[in-house]
GUROKE-194213 format. One record per atom (N, C-alpha, C): y, x, z; residue in three letters. Coordinates in steps of 0.2 Angstrom, whole numbers, plus 5000, padded with zeros to 4 digits. Layout:
N
YXZALA...
***
This chain:
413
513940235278UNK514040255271UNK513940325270UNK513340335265UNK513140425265UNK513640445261UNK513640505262UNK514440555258UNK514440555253UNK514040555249UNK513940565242UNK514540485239UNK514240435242UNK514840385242UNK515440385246UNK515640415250UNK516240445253UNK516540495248UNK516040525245UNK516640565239UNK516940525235UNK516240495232UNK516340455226UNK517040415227UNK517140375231UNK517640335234UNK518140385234UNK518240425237UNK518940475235UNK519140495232UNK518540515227UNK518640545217UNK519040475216UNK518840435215UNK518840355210UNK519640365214UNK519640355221UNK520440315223UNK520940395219UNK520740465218UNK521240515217UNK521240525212UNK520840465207UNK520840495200UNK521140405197UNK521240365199UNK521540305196UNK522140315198UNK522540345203UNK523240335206UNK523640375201UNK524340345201UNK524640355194UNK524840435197UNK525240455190UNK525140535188UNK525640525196UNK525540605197UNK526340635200UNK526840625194UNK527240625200UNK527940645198UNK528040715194UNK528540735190UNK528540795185UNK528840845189UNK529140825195UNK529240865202UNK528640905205UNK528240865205UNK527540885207UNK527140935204UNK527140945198UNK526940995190UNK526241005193UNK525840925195UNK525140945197UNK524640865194UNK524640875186UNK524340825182UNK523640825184UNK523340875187UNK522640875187UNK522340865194UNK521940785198UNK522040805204UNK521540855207UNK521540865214UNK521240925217UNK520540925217UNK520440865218UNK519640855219UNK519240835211UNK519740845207UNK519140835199UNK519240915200UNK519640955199UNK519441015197UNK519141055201UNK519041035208UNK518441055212UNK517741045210UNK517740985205UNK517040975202UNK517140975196UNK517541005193UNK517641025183UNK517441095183UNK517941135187UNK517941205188UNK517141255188UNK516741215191UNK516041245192UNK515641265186UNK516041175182UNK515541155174UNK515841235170UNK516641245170UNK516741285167UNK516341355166UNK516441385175UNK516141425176UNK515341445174UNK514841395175UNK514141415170UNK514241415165UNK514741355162UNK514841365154UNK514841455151UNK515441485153UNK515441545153UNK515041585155UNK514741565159UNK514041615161UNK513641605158UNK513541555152UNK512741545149UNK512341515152UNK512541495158UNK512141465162UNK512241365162UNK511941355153UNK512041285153UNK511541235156UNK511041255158UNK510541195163UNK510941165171UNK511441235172UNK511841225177UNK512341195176UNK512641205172UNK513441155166UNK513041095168UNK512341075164UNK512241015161UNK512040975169UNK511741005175UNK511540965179UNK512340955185UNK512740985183UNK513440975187UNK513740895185UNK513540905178UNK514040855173UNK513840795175UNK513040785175UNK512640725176UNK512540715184UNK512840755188UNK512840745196UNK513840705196UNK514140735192UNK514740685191UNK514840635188UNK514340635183UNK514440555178UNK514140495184UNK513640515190UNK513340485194UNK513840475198UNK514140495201UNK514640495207UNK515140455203UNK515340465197UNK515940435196UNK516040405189UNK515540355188UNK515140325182UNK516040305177UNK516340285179UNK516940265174UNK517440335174UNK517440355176UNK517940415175UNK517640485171UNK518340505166UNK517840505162UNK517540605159UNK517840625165UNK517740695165UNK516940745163UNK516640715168UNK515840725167UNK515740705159UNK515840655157UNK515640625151UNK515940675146UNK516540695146UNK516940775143UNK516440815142UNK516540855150UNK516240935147UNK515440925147UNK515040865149UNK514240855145UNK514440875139UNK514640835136UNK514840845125UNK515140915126UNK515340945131UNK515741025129UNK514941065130UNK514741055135UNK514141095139UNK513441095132UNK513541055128UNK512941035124UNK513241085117UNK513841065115UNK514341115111UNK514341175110UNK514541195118UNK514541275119UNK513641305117UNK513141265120UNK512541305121UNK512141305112UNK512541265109UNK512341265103UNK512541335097UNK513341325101UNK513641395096UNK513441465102UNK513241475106UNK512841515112UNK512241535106UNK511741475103UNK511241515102UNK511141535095UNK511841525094UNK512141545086UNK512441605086UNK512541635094UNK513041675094UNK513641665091UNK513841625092UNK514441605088UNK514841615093UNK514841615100UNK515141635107UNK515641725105UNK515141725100UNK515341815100UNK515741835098UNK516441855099UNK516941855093UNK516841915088UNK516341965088UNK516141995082UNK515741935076UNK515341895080UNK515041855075UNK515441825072UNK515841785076UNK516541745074UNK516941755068UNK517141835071UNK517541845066UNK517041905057UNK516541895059UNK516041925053UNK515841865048UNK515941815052UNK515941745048UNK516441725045UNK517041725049UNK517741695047UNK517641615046UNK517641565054UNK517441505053UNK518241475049UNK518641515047UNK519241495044UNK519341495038UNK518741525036UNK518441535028UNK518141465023UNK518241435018UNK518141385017UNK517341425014UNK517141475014UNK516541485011UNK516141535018UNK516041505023UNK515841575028UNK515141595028UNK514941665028UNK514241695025UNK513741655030UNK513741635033UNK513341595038UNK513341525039UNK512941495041UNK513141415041UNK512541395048UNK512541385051UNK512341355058UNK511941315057UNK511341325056UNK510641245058UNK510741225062UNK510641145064UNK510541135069UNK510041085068UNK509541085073UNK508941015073UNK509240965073UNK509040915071UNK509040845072UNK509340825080UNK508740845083UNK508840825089UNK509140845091UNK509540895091UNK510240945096UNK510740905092UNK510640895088UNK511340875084UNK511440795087UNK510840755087UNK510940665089UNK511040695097UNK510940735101UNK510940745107UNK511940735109UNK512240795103UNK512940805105UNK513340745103UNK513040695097UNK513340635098UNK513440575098UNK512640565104UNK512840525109UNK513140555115UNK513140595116UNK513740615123UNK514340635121UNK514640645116UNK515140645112UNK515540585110UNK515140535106UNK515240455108UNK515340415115UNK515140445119UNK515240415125UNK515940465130UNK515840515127UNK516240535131UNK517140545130UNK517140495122UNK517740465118UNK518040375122UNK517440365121UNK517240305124UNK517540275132UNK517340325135UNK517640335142UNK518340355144UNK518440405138UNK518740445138UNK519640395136UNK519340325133UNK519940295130UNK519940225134UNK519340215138UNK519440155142UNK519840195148UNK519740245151UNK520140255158UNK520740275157UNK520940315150UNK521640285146UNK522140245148UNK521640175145UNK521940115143UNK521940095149UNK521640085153UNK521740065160UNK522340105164UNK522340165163UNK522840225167UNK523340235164UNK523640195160UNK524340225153UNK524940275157UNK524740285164UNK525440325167UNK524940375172UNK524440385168UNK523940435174UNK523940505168UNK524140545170UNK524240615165UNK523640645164UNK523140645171UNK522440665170UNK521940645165UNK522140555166UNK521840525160UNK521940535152UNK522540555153UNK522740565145UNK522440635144UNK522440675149UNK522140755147UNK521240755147UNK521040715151UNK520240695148UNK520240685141UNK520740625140UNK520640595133UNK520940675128UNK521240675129UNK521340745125UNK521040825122UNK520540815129UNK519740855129UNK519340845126UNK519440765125UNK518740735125UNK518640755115UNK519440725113UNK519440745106UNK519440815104UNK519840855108UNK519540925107UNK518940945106UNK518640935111UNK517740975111UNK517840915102UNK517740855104UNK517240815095UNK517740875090UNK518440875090UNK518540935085UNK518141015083UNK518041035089UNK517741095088UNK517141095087UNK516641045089UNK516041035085UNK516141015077UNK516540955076UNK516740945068UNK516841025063UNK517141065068UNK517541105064UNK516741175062UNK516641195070UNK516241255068UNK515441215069UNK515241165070UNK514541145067UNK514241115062UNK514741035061UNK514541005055UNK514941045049UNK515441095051UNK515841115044UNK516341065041UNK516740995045UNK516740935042UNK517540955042UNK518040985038UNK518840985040UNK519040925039UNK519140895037UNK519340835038UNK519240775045UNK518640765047UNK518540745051UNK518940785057UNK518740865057UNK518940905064UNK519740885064UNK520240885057UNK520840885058UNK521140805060UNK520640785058UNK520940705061UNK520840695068UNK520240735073UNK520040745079UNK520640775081UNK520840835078UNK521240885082UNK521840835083UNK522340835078UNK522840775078UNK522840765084UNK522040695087UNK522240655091UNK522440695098UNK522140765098UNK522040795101UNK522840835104UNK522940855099UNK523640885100UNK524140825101UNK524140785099UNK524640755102UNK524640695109UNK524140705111UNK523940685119UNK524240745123UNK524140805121UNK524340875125UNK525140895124UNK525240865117UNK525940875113UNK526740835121UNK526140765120UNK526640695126UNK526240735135UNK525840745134UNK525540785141UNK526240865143UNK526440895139UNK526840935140UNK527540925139UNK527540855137UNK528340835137UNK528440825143UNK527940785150UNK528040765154UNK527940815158UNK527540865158UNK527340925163UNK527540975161UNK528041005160UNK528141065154UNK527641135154UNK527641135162UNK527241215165UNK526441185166UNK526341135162UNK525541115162UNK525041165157UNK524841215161UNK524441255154UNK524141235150UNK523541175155UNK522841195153UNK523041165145UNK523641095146UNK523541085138UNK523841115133UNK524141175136UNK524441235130UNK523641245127UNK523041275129UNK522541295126UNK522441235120UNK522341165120UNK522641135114UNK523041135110UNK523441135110UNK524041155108UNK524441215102UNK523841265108UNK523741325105UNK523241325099UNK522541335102UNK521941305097UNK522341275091UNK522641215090UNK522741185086UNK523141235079UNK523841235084UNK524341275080UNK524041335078UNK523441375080UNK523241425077UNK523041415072UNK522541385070UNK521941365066UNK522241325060UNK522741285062UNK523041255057UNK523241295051UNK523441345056UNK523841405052UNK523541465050UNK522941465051UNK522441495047UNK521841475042UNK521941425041UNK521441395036UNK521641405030UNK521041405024UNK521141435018UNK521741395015UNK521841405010UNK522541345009UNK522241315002UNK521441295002UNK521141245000UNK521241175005UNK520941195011UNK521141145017UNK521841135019UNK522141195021UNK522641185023UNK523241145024UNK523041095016UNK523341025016UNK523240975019UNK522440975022UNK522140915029UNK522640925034UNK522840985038UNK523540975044UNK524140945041UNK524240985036UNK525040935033UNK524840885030UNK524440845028UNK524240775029UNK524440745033UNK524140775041UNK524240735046UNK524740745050UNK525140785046UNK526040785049UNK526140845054UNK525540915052UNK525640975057UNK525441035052UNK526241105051UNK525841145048UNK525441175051UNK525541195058UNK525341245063UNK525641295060UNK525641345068UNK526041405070UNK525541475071UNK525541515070UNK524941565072UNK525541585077UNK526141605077UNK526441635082UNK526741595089UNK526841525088UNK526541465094UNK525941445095UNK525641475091UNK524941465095UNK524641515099UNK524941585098UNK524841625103UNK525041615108UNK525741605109UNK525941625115UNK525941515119UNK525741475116UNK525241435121UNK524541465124UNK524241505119UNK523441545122UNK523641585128UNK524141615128UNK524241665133UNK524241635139UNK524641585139UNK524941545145UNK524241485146UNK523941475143UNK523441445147UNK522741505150UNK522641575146UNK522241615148UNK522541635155UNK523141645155UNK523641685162UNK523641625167UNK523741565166UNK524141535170UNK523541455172UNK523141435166UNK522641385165UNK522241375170UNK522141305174UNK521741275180UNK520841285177UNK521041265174UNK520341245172UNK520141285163UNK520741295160UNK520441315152UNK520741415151UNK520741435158UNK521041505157UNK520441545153UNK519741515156UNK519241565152UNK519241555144UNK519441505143UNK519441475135UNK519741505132UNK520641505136UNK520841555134UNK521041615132UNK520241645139UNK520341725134UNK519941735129UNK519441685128UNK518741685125UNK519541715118UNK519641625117UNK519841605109UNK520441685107UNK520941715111UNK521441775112UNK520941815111UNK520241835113UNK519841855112UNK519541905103UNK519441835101UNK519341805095UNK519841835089UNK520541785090UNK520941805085UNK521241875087UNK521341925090UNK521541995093UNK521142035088UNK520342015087UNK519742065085UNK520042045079UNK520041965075UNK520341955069UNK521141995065UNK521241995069UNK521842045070UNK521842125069UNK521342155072UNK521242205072UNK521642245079UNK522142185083UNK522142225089UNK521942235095UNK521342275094UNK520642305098UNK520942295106UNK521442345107UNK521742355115UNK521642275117UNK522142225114UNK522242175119UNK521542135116UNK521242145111UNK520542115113UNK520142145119UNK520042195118UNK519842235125UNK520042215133UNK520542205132UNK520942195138UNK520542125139UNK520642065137UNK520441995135UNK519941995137UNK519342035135UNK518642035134UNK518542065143UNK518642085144UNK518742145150UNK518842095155UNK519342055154UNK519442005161UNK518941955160UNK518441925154UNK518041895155UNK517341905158UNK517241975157UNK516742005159UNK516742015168UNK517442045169UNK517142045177UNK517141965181UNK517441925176UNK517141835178UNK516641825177UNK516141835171UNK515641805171UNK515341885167UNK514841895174UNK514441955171UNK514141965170UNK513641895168UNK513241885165UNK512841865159UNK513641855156UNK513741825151UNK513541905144UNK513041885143UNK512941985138UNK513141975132UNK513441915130UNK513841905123UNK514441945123UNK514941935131UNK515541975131UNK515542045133UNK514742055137UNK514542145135UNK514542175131UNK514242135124UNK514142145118UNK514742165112UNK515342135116UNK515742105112UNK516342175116UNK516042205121UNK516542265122UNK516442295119UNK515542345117UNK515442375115UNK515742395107UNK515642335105UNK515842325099UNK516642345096UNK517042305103UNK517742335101UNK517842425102UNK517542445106UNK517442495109UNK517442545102UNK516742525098UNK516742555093UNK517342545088UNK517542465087UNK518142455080UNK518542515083UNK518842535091UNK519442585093UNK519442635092UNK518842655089UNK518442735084UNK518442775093UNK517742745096UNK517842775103UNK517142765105UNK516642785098UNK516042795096UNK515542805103UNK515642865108UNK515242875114UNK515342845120UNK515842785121UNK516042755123UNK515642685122UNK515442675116UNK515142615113UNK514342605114UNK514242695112UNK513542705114UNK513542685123UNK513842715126UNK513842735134UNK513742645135UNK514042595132UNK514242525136UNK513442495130UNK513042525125UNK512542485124UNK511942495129UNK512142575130UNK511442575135UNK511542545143UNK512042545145UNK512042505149UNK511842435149UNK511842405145UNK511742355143UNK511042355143UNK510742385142UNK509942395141UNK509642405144UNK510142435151UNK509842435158UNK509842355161UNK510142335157UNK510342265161UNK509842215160UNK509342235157UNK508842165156UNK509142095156UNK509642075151UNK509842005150UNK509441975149UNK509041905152UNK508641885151UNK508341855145UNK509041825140UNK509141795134UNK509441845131UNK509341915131UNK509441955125UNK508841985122UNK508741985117UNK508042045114UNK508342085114UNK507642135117UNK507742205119UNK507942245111UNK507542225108UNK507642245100UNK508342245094UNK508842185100UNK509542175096UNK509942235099UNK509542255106UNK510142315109UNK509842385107UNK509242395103UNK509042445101UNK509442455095UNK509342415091UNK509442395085UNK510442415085UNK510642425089UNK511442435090UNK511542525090UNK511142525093UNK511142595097UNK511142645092UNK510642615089UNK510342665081UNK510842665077UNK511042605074UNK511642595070UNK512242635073UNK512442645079UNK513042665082UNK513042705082UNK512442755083UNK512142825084UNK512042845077UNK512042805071UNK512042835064UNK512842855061UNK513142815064UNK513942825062UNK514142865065UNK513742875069UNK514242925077UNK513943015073UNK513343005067UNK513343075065UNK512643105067UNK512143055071UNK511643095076UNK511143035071UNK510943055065UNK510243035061UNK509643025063UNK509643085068UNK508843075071UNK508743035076UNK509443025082UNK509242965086UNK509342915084UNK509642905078UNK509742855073UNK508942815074UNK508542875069UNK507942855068UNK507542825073UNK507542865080UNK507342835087UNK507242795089UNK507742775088UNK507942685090UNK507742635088UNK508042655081UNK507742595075UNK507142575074UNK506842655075UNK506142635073UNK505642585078UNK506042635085UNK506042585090UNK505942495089UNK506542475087UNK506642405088UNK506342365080UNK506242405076UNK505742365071UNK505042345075UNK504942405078UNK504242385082UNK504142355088UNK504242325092UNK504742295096UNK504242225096UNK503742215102UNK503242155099UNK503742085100UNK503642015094UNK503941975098UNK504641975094UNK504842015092UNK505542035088UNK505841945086UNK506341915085UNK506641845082UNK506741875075UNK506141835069UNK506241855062UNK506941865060UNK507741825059UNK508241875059UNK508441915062UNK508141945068UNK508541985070UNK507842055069UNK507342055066UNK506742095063UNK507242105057UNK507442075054UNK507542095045UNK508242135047UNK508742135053UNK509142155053UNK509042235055UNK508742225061UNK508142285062UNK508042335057UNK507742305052UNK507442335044UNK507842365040UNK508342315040UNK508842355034UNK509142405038UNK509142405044UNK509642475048UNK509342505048UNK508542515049UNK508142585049UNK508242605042UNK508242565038UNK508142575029UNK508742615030UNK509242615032UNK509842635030UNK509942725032UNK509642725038UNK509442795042UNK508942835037UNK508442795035UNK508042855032UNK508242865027UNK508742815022UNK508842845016UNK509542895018UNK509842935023UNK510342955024UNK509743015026UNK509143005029UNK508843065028UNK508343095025UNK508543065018UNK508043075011UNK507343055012UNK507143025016UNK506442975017UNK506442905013UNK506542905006UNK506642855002UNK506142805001UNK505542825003UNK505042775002UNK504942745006UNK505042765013UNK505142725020UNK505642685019UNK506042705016UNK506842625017UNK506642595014UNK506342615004UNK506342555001UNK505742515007UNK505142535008UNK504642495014UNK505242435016UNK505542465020UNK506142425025UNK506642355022UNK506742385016UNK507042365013UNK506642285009UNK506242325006UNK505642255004UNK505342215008UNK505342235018UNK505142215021UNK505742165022UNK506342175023UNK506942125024UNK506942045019UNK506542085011UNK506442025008UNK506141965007UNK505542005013UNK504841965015UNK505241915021UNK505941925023UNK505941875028UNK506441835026UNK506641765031UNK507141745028UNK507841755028UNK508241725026UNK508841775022UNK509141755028UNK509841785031UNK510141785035UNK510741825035UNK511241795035UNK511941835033UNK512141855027UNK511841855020UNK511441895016UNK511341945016UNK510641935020UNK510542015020UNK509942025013UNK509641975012UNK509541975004UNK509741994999UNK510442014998UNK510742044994UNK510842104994UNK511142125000UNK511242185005UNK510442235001UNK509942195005UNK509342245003UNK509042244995UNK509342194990UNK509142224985UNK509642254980UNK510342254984UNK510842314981UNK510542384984UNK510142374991UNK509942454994UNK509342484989UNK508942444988UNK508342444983UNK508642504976UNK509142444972UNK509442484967UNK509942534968UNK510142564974UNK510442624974UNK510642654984UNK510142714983UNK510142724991UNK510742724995UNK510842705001UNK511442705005UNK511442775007UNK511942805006UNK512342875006UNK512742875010UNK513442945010UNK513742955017UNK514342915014UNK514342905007UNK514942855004UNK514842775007UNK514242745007UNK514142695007UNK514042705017UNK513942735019UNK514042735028UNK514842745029UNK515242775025UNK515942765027UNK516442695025UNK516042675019UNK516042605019UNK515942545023UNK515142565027UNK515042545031UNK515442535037UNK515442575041UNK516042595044UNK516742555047UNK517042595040UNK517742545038UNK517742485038UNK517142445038UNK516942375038UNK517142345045UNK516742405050UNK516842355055UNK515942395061UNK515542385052UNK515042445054UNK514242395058UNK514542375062UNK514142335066UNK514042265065UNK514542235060UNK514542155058UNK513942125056UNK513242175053UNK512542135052UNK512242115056UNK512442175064UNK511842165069UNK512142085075UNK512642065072UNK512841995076UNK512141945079UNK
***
């Protein structure tokens, strides 16, 4: 018998035997988080070819069980909001996916889209037969509970669909809801738990009535403190957890414990340049402007292989224009308009920053240039609007301290 089915056979017999005991506070067994744990890992590295060939070496080894089938549908999820930068919690929250009107709305192709659900259909599918098969196996019930998670979170931040997401989440939180009645010190389904009760309780109060519909108002303040204890304490969903604490911190405005968050991400995954990004950034909200410079150039030295060089020029300038220094302002920018190859949004973003620097140094013909050049592309975040409010009245040191007090950095997402 070759090993690959000597596993196989051990996975299947350690994943079909009924839960532990609530003595044992050990719902997840050893050998799936030896092969879940890794998915996570490139997930949060951005390293989804690696995610996606882990998941598919599991659904192989272990065709009925229904884990691999999960984080495929999370692995496809995550790489879609990744190339949206929706990973970023400055993008995140520059959009406010809690917004019933968020400035932004996510393309996705055809194909990416039928891609995440067929594996998302399957991974429900599996996810309810090893269920129904296992009714006193707690792992089962916390696949099943993943499984409607991830479809919630594509519902919510892809299709835009609240109604469907709330009826996913539902099934979602109360799989983790009876998972923590029998395990109480089970984090990873606090990160459920939490997700839910936060969001519940952030939604516009247009929506808002979809959760009380379904019999949940949500808590923003138990939803914290479930986020914590799965970020601190979580097998398998601690990075989730800092990601999401992440998120809402920045939303919040408190920078430090974003930082901190962001901070333990990064020395896990250091390759992820979304969360080097997303220091820098806080760095700056903390008003600790050479600090922010110091962590872009760095970054710049870093050659991320899926970063344009031109979004980290394009930071540099804008930070160095708030930071008071116009002419390296100019440097950069001008730098990264020119920049061959530039991705047409992130060129028009480019545009308006430079636009913004010259008109702060009375070179008015060169912005509007910038500025008309923004119009010639396609729109993105409105910045359509943006440039033809700059058009009709130059950005000044008024309208840089507006800038500023925004946030400052929210275009260059």
């Amino acid at each position: 018998m070759s090993g690959r089915i000597l596993l196989a056979c051990a996975l299947t017999l350690a994943a079909s035997a009924q839960a532990p005991s609530a003595a044992s506070k050990k719902p997840l067994s050893d050998d799936i988080v030896l092969r879940v744990r890794p998915v996570m890992d490139a997930i949060h590295s951005l390293d989804y070819p690696t995610a996606e060939r882990l998941c598919k070496t599991l659904i192989q080894d272990l065709p009925e069980h229904p884990a691999g089938y999960v984080y495929l549908a999370r692995t496809y999820w995550s790489e879609q909001l990744s190339n949206a930068r929706l990973l970023s919690t400055e993008r995140f929250v520059a959009m406010d996916l809690f917004s019933d009107s968020p400035r932004f709305r996510l393309a996705v192709e055809r194909a990416t889209s039928e891609r995440f659900d067929r594996a998302g259909a399957e991974s429900l599918g599996k996810a309810r037969a090893w269920a129904k098969r296992h009714p006193a196996d707690a792992e089962a019930q916390f696949f099943l509970a993943e499984a409607y998670a991830v479809r919630a979170g594509y519902e919510f931040s892809v299709e835009r669909n609240r109604w469907k997401a709330a009826k996913s989440s539902g099934e979602a939180y109360e799989a983790a809801q009876d998972l923590l009645r029998r395990f109480p010190d089970f984090a990873d389904a606090r990160l459920i738990t939490g997700a839910v009760n936060f969001v519940a309780d952030s939604l516009d109060w247009k929506t808002k009535w979809l959760s009380w519909l379904l019999g949940f108002r949500g808590s923003q303040d138990k939803g914290r403190q479930d986020l914590e204890i799965a970020a601190d304490k979580g097998t398998l969903t601690s990075d989730d957890g800092r990601t999401f604490l992440a998120i809402l911190h920045t939303r919040e405005k408190q920078m430090d414990k974003a930082m901190r968050r962001l901070a333990e991400l990064h020395e896990r995954h250091p390759d992820n340049y979304l969360v080097h990004l997303d220091i820098a950034a806080a760095a700056w909200l903390m008003d600790r402007p050479t600090q922010a410079l110091e962590i872009y150039r760095e970054i710049l030295t870093k050659n991320y292989p899926e970063l344009e060089r031109a979004f980290v020029l394009s930071r540099i300038g804008s930070a160095s224009r708030m930071a008071g220094d116009f002419s390296a302002s100019e440097r950069w920018l001008r730098d990264a308009v020119e920049v061959s190859g530039t991705s047409p949004h992130l060129l028009a973003v480019a545009c308006l920053e430079f636009g913004k620097t010259l008109d702060l140094l009375k070179q008015r013909e060169g912005a509007l240039a910038q500025y008309r050049h923004v119009l010639q592309l396609e729109d993105f975040l409105g910045l359509h609007q943006e440039a033809q409010h700059l058009i009709r009245r130059p950005f000044d040191a008024i309208a840089m301290r507006q800038d500023q007090g925004a946030g400052g950095l929210v275009t260059l997402n």
